[in-house]
C-alpha positions as CSV (number, residue, x, y, z in Angstrom):
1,X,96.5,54.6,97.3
2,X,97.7,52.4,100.0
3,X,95.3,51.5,103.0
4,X,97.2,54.4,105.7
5,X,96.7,57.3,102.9
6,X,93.0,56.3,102.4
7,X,92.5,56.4,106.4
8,X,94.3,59.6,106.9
9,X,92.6,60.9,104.1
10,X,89.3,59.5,105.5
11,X,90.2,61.2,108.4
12,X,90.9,64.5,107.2
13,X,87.5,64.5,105.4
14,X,85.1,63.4,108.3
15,X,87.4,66.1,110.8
16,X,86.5,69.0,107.8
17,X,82.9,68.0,107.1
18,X,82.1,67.9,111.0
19,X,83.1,71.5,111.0
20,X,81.4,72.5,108.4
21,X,78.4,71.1,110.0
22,X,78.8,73.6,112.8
23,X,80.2,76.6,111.0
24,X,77.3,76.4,107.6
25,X,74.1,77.5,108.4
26,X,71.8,74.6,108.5
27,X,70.2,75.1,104.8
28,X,73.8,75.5,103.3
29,X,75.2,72.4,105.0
30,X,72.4,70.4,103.9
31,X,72.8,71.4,100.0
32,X,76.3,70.4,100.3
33,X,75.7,67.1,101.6
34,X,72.9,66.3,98.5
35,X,75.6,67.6,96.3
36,X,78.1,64.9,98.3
37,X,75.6,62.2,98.1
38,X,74.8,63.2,94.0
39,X,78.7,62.7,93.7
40,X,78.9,59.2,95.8
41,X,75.9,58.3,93.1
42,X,77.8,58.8,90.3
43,X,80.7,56.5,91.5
44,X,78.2,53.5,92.6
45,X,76.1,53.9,89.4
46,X,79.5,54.5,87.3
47,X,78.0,57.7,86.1
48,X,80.0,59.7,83.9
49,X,78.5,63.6,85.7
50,X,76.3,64.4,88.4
51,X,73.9,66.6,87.8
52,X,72.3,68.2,90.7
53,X,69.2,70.5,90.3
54,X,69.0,73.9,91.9
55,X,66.2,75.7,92.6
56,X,66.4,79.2,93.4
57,X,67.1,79.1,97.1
58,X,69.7,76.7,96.4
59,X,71.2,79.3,94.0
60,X,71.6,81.6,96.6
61,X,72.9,78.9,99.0
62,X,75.4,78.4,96.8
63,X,78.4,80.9,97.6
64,X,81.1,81.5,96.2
65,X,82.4,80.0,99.9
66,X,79.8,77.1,99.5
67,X,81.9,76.7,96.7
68,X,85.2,76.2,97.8
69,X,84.7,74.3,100.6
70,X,83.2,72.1,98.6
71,X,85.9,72.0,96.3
72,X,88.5,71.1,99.3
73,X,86.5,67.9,100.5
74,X,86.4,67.4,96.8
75,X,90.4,67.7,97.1
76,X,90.9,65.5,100.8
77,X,88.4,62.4,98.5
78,X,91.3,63.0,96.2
79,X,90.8,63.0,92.1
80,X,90.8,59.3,90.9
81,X,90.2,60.8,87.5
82,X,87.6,62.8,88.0
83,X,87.5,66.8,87.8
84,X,84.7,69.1,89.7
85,X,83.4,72.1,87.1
86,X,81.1,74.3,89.2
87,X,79.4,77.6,87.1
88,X,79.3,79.9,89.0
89,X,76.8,82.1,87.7
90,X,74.1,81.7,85.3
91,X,74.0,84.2,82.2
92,X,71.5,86.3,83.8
93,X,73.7,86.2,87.1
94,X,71.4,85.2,89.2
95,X,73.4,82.5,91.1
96,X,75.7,79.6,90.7
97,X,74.9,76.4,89.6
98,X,77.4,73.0,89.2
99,X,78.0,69.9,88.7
100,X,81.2,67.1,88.4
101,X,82.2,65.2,85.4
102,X,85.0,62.8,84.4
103,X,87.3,64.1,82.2
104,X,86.7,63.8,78.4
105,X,89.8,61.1,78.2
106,X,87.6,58.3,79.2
107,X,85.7,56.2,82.0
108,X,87.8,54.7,84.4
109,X,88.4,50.9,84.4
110,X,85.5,48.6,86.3
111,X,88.4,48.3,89.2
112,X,89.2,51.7,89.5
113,X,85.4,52.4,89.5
114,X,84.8,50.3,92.0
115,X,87.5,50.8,94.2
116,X,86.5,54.6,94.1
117,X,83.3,53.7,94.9
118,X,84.3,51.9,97.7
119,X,86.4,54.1,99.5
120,X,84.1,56.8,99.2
121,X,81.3,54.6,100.7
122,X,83.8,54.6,103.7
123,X,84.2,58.0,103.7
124,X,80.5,58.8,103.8
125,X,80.2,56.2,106.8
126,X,83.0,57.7,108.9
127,X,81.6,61.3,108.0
128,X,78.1,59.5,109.7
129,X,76.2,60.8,106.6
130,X,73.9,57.4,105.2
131,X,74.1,56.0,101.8
C-alpha cells in the first residue's frame, strides 16, 4: 500500500468513525470502539483472533447495523490478510456475538505484522481514539 492510499484511507476512516460518533447512540459507539481497540490488540500483540466478551447489554447493542458499520471501517482499514466473522446470533437467539480471526492459511510475516500494526496505530490516532 503505498504512503497516498494509506492516508486517503486513513482519511476515509477517521471522516466515517466521526459520524458514527454522532449518529450511534452513546452506549453503541462505545462497544464499537472496544471492539476497534480489541482488533488494534491483536495486530500489536500479533494475535491470531480477538475475542471480545459480551455481556448481555452488549448483545443487544450489537445490531445487525452495529454490525455492518463495523464491518465497513473494517473494509476502509483494508484486509492485510485478515477476515472479520461476526455470529450473529447465539443458538438460543438471544443476540449477536463476534469476533475477527486470520485466515486458517497462516500468520502473516513479522513485516507485514508490523507494518499492519503500524498503520493501524495511525489510524486510531487520526480517528483521536488512544492506544
Amino acid at each position: 500500500m503505498s504512503d497516498q492510499d494509506f492516508l486517503a484511507r486513513t482519511e476515509r476512516f477517521a471522516r466515517h468513525l466521526a459520524e458514527l460518533g454522532l449518529r450511534l447512540d452513546k452506549e453503541s459507539f462505545a462497544l464499537l470502539l472496544r471492539i476497534l481497540h480489541g482488533v488494534n490488540q491483536a495486530l500489536v500483540h500479533h494475535s491470531r483472533s480477538v475475542d471480545i466478551p459480551f455481556g448481555p447489554g452488549d448483545r443487544k447493542l450489537f445490531t445487525n447495523e452495529l454490525g455492518r458499520e463495523l464491518e465497513t471501517l473494517m473494509d476502509l482499514l483494508g484486509s492485510h490478510g485478515m477476515r472479520m466473522v461476526v455470529d450473529v446470533a447465539d443458538s438460543a437467539g438471544a443476540g449477536p456475538d463476534g469476533g475477527f480471526e486470520e485466515p486458517s492459511s497462516g500468520l502473516l510475516a513479522p513485516a507485514e505484522r508490523d507494518r499492519d500494526r503500524r498503520e493501524v496505530e495511525a489510524i486510531v490516532r487520526a480517528s483521536g481514539m488512544q492506544l
